[in-house]
C-alpha positions as CSV (number, residue, x, y, z in Angstrom):
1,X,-45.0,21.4,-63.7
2,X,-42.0,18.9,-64.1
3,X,-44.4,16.6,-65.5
4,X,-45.9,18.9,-68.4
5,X,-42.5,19.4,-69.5
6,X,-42.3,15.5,-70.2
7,X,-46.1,15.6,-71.8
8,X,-45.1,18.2,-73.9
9,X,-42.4,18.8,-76.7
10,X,-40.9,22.4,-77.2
11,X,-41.4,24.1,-80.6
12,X,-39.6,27.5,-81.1
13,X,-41.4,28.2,-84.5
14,X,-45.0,28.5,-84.7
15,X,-46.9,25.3,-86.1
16,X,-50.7,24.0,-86.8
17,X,-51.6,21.2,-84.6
18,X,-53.3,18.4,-85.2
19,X,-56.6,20.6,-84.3
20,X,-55.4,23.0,-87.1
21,X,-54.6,25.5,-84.3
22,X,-51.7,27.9,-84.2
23,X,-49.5,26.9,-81.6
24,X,-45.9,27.6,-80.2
25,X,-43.3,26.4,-77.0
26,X,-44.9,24.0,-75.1
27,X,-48.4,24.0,-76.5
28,X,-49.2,27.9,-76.2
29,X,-52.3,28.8,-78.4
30,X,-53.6,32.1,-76.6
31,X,-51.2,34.5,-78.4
32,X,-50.5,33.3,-82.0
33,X,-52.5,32.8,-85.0
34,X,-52.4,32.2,-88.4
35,X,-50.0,34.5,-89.9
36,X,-47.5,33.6,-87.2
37,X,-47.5,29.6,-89.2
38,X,-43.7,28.9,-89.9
39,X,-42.6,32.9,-89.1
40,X,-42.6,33.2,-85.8
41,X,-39.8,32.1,-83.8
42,X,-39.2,32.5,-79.8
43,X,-36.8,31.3,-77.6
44,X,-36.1,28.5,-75.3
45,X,-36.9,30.9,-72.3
46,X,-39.8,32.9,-73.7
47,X,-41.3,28.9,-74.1
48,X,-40.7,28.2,-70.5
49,X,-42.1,32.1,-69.6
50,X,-44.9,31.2,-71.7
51,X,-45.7,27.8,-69.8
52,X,-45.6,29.2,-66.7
53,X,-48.1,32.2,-67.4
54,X,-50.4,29.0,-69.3
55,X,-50.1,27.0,-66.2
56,X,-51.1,30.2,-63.9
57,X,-53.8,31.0,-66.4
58,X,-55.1,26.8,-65.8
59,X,-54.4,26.9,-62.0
60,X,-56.2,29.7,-61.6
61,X,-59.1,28.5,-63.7
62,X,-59.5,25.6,-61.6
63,X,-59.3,27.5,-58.4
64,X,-62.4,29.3,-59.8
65,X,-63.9,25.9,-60.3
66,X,-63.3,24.1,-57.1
67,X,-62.4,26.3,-54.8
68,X,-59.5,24.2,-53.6
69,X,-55.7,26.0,-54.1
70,X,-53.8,22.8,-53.7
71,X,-54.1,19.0,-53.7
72,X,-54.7,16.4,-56.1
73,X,-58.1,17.3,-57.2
74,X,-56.6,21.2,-58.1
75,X,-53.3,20.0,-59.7
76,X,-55.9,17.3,-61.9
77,X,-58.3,19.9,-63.0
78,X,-55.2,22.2,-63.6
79,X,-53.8,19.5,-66.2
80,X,-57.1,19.0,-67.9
81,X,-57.5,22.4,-68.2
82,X,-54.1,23.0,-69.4
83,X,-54.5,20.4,-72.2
């Protein structure tokens, strides 16, 4: 996790991304949209709270993938999935 903290800059109000997609904290898509561009604001610990149930949401996808809960291969298909 330490590692996608140093991948990823913190943004407390929502933005587009380069892929015109809403986004917020650390690169969370799943929850905002549109209308939420420039208005919505969160805070520094609803980011990290909101990493931490993306990376859960990742890991658990690549569990479902590979079969393997730990390990190189599950942390690398967490990342990719992540991003």
């Amino acid at each position: 996790m330490t590692l996608l903290y140093i991948m990823r800059l913190l943004f407390l109000v929502c933005y587009l991304d380069a892929a015109d997609v809403p986004t917020i904290g650390y690169g969370h898509t799943a929850t905002v949209g549109r209308a939420d561009v420039g208005v919505l604001k969160i805070t520094k610990d609803k980011a990290h709270a909101l990493l931490l149930q993306d990376i859960k949401w990742a890991s658990m996808s690549a569990y479902a993938i590979t079969g393997y809960s730990s390990g190189n291969v599950h942390d690398a298909i967490t990342s990719f999935i992540f991003n």
